[in-house]
C-alpha positions in Angstrom: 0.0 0.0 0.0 1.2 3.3 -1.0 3.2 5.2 1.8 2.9 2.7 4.2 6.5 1.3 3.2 8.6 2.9 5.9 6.0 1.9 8.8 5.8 -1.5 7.6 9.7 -1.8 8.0 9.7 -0.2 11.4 6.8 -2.9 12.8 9.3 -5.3 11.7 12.2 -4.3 13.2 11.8 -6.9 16.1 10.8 -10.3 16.6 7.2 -10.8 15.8 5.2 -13.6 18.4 1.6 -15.4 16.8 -0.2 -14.2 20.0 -4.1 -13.6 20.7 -4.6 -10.3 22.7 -7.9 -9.0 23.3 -7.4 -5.1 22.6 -10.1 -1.9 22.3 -8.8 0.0 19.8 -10.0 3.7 19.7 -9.7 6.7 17.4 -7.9 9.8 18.6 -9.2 11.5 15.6 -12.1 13.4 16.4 -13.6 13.2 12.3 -13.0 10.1 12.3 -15.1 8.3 15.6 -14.9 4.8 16.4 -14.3 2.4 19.3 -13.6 -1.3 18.7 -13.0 -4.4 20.3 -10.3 -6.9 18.4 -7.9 -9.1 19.0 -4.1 -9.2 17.8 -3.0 -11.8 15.5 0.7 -10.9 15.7 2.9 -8.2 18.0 6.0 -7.3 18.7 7.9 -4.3 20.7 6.9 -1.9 17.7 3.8 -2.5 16.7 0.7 -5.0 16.1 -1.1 -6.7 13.5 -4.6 -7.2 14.3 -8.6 -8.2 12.3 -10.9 -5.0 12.8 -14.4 -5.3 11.9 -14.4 -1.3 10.8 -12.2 0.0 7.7 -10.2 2.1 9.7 -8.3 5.1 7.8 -4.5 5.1 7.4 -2.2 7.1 9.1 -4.8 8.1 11.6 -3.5 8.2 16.0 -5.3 5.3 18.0 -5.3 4.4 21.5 -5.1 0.6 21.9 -6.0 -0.9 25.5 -5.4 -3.9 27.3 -8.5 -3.9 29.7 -7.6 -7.2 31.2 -4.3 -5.2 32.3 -5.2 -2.1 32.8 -2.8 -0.7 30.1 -3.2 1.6 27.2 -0.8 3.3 24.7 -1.3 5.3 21.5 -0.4 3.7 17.7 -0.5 4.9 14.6 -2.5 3.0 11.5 0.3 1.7 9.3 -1.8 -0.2 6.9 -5.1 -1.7 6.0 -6.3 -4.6 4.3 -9.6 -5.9 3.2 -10.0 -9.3 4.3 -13.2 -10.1 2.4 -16.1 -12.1 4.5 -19.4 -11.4 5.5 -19.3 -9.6 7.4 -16.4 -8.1 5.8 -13.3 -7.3 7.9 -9.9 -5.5 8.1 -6.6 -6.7 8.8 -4.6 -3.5 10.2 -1.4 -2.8 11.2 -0.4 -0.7 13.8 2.8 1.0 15.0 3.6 1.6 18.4 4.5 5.9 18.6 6.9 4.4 21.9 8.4 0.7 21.4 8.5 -1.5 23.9 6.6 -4.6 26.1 3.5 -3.0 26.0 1.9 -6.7 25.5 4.0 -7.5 29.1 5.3 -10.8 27.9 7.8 -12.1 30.7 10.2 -13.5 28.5 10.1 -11.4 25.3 12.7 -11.4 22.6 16.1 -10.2 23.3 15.8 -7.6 20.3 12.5 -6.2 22.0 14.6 -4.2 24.5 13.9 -1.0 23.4 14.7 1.7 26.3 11.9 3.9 25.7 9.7 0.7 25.5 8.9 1.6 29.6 7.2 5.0 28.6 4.7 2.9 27.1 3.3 0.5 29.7 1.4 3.1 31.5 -1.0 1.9 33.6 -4.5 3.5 34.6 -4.5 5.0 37.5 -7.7 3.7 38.9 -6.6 0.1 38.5 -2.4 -1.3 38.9 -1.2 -3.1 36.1 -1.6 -7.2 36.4 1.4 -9.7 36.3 0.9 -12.5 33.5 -0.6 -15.3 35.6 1.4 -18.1 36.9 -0.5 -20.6 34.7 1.1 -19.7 31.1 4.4 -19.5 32.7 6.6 -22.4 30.7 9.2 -24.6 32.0 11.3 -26.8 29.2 11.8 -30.3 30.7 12.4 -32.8 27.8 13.8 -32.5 24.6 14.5 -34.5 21.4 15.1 -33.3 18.0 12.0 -33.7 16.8 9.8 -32.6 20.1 9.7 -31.4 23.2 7.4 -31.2 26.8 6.9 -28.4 28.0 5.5 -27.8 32.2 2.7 -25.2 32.6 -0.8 -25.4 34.7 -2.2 -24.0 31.6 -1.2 -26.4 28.6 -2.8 -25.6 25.0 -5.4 -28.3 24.0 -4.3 -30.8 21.6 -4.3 -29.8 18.2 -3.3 -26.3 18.5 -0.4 -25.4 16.2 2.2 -23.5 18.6 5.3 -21.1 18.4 8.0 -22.2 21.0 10.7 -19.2 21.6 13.3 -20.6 23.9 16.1 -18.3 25.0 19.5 -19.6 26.3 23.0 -18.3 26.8 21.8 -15.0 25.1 20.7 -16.7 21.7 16.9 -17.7 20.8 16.1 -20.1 19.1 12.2 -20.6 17.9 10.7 -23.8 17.1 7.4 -24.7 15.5 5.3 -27.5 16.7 1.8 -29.0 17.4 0.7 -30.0 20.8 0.4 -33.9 20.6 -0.1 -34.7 24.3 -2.1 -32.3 26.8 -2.3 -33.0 30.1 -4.0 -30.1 32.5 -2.5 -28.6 35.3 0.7 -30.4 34.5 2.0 -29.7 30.7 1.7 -31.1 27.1 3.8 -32.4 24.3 4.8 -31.2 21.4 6.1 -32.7 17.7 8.3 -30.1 16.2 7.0 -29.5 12.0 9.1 -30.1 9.1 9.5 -26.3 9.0 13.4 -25.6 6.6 15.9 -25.7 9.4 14.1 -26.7 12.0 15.9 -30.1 12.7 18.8 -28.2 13.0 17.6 -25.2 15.4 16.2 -28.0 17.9 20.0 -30.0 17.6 22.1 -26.8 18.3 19.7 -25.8 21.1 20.1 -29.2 22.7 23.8 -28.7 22.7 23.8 -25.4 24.2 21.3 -26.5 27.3 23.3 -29.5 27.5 26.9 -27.6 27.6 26.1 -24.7 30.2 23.0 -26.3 31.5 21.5 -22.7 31.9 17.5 -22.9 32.6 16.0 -21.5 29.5 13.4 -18.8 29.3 10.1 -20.1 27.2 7.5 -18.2 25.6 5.0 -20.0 23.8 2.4 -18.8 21.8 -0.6 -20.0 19.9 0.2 -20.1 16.0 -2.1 -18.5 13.8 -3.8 -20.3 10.8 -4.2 -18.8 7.6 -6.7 -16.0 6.8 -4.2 -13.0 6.3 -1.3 -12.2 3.8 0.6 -11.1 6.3 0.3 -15.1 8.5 0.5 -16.6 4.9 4.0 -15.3 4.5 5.0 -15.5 8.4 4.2 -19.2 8.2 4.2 -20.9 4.5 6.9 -23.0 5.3 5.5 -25.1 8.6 2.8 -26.5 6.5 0.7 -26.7 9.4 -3.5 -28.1 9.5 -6.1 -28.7 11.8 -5.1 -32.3 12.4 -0.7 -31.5 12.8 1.9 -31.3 10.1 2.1 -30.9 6.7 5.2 -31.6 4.7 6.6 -32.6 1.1 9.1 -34.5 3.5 7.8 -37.7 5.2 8.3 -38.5 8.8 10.9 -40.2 10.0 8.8 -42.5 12.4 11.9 -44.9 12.3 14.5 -42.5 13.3 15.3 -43.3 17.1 13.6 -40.8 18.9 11.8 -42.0 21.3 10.4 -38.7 23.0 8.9 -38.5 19.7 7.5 -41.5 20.3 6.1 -41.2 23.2 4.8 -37.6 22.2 2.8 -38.9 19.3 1.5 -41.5 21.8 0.1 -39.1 24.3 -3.3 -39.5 23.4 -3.7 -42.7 24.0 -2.1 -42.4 27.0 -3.8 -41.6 30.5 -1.7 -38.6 32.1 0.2 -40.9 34.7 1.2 -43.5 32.3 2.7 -40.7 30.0 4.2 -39.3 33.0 5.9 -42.1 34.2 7.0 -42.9 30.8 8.3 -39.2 30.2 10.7 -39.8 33.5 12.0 -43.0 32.5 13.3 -41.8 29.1 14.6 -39.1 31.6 17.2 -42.1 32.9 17.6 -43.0 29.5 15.3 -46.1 29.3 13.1 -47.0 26.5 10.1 -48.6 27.4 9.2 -49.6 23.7 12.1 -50.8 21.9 10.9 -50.9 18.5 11.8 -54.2 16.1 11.5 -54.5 12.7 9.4 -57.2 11.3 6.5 -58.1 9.0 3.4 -60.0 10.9 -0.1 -59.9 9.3 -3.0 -58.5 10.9 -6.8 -57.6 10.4 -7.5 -54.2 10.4 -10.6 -52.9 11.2 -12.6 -49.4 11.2 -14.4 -46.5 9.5 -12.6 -44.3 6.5 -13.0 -40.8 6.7 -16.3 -41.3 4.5 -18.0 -43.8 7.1 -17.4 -46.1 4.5 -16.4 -49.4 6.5 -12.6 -50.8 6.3 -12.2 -54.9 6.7 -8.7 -55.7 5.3 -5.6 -57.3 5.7 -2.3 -55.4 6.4 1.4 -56.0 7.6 3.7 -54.5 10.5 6.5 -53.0 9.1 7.6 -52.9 12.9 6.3 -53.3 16.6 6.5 -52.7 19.4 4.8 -52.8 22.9 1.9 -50.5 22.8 2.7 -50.2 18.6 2.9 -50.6 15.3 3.6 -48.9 11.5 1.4 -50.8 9.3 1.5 -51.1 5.6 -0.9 -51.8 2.6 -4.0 -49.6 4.1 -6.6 -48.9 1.1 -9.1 -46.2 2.8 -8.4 -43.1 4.1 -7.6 -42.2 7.5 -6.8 -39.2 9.7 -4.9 -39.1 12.9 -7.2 -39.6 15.9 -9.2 -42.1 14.0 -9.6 -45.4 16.1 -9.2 -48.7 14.7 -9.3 -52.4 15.9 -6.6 -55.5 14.9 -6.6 -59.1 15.2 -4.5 -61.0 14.8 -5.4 -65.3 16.0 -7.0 -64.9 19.0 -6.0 -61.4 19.7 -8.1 -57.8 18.8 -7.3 -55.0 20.6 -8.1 -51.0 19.8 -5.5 -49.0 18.3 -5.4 -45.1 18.2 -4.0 -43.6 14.5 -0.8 -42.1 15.3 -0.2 -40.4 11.7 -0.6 -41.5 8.5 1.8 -40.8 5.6 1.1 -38.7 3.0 3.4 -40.8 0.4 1.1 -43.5 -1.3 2.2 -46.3 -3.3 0.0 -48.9 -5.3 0.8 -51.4 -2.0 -1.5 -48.8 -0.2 -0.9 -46.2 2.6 1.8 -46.4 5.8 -0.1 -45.7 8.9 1.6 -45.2 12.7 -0.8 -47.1 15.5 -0.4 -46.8 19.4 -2.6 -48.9 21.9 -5.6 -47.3 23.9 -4.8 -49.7 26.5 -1.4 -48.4 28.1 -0.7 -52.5 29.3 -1.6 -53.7 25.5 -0.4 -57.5 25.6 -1.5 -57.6 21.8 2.6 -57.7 20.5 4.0 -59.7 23.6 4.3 -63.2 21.7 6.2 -61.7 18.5 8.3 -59.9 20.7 11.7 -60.6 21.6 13.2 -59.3 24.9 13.7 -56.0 24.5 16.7 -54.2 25.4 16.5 -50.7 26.6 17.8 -48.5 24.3 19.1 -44.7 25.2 17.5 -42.0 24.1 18.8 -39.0 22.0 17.2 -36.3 24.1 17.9 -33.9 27.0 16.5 -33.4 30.3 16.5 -29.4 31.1 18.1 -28.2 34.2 15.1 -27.3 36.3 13.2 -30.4 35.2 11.3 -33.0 37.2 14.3 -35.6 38.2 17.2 -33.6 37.6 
């Protein structure tokens, strides 16, 4: 948009966080009267982006309020677009006239340190400005190159596509994921996307928490879907849905990594099993040594279409509480339950993930038990040796 070029760069001058703030936004311009209430799809220590449901007028001086917090600055309306919609709406970016932690996020970015940033958080003086509550504080416990738990009262549901910033020895290092395992009052699990480079951020952060052993501060935030432009070219590359990642590249479900594991198991786990699970892996046992071999089963269960499935498919490998299964004709999504038998034996499975990668043999599906004490392996298994895992346990974890 014309003349909005040198605003746009100065909202970007810091790290910009997915986050969901409930704001009033009101005009300071007294031809131009209005007095909203929206919510942020992005901030950072210059500025906001958030959905209006009024066209507001470029270049014009708002006031933007947390009520929640009792804090209010003033902004300027860098630019405007039309969303579409009915009822149509407004995505609008605004730039903070003083940087800084206006959105009071504990552990912000290291390049939102912007000294006049304190001129900014001015509270009202009929009511003192409110600490972020305890419950969405993050503590990093566990992690693996391709997930990680995180500790919090207040854990994201299961689903929800997250941002993870982790900060350590002065560096940050952000990592996208989707929750995988939630457990309330306690914390949740998250599988890291296929995102370019991501691998790579979650390996040299392991070897920075594992050389100093500094605790890390977290910030986690809810990742946005698409609707805007401006979330369309924040997040292309993490390829994330409803029902967890998207990527050209398949999964490496074989790849030893058994936080992974255990992460994509979570759930069909109850919250103690995980638990208990989570702290073994923390002494580096494996609980479900995974062997490669080819047994057929029955597979049994609905298709996406409530079109019944009644076939017969092979383990590509086992182990306790699971299995990846090939030769599936039908299509299934993750969370979709299924039953095997095999002889005597059936037994409910959970769909773990399903790869996108079809050949004419039919689909690759991963399965984990719904019953945590599953016995429907133990005669095809050998006994298992406990293998290490490739993780960390962060200082300031349970069991360190």
């Amino acid at each position: 948009m014309a003349g909005s070029e040198k605003s746009q760069h100065a909202i970007r001058r810091s790290t910009r966080l997915p986050l969901e703030v409930p704001v009033r936004v009101t005009s300071l311009r007294a031809d131009f009267p209005f007095s909203e209430p929206c919510h942020t799809t992005l901030v950072n220590a210059h500025g906001c982006g958030l959905i209006s449901p009024t066209a507001i007028a470029g270049g014009i001086q708002v006031r933007i309020e947390i009520v929640s917090a009792g804090r209010h600055t003033t902004a300027r309306v860098a630019e405007v677009v039309p969303l579409g919609g009915e009822p149509e709406t407004w995505l609008v970016g605004l730039e903070l006239e003083i940087p800084g932690n206006f959105w009071g996020i504990e552990y912000a970015p290291a390049d939102w340190r912007v000294e006049e940033g304190q001129e900014a958080m001015r509270a009202a003086p009929s009511e003192p400005e409110k600490q972020i509550p305890a419950g969405r504080r993050w503590r990093l416990t566990d992690i693996s190159a391709g997930a990680c738990y995180l500790e919090s009262a207040a854990p994201f549901s299961l689903g929800t596509p997250v941002l993870i910033s982790v900060r350590a020895v002065e560096k940050e290092y952000v990592l996208e994921g989707v929750v995988r395992a939630a457990h309330p009052q306690t914390g949740m699990g998250v599988e890291f996307t296929r995102a370019t480079g991501q691998r790579q951020r979650a390996q040299e952060l392991i070897g920075e928490l594992t050389s100093c052993r500094e605790v890390p501060r977290i910030f986690v935030g809810r990742k946005e879907g698409k609707g805007t432009n401006e979330l369309d070219n924040d997040l292309a590359d993490s390829r994330v849905t409803d029902s967890g990642p998207r990527s050209s590249e398949p999964r490496d479900f074989e790849s030893d990594d058994p936080l992974l594991d255990l992460v994509r198991q979570g759930p069909a786990l109850e919250a103690e099993q995980f638990l208990r699970d989570l702290r073994a892996q923390r002494l580096g046992n494996r609980l479900d040594a995974r062997i490669e071999i080819a047994v057929p089963v029955l597979l049994a269960g609905m298709d996406v279409k409530g079109r019944p499935l009644d076939q017969r498919v092979m383990t590509v490998n086992i182990s306790r509480r699971g299995a990846l299964l090939e030769g599936i004709h039908g299509m299934l999504r993750e969370g979709d339950k299924i039953s095997l038998t095999r002889g005597r034996k059936k037994e409910e499975f959970l769909v773990a993930w399903v790869a996108e990668d079809k050949s004419a043999a039919g689909a690759r599906i991963a399965v984990t038990a719904l019953d945590p004490n599953s016995s429907f392996w133990d005669d095809v298994l050998p006994a298992s040796s406990e293998a290490g895992t490739k993780g960390a346990s962060m200082p300031g974890g349970t069991g360190d």
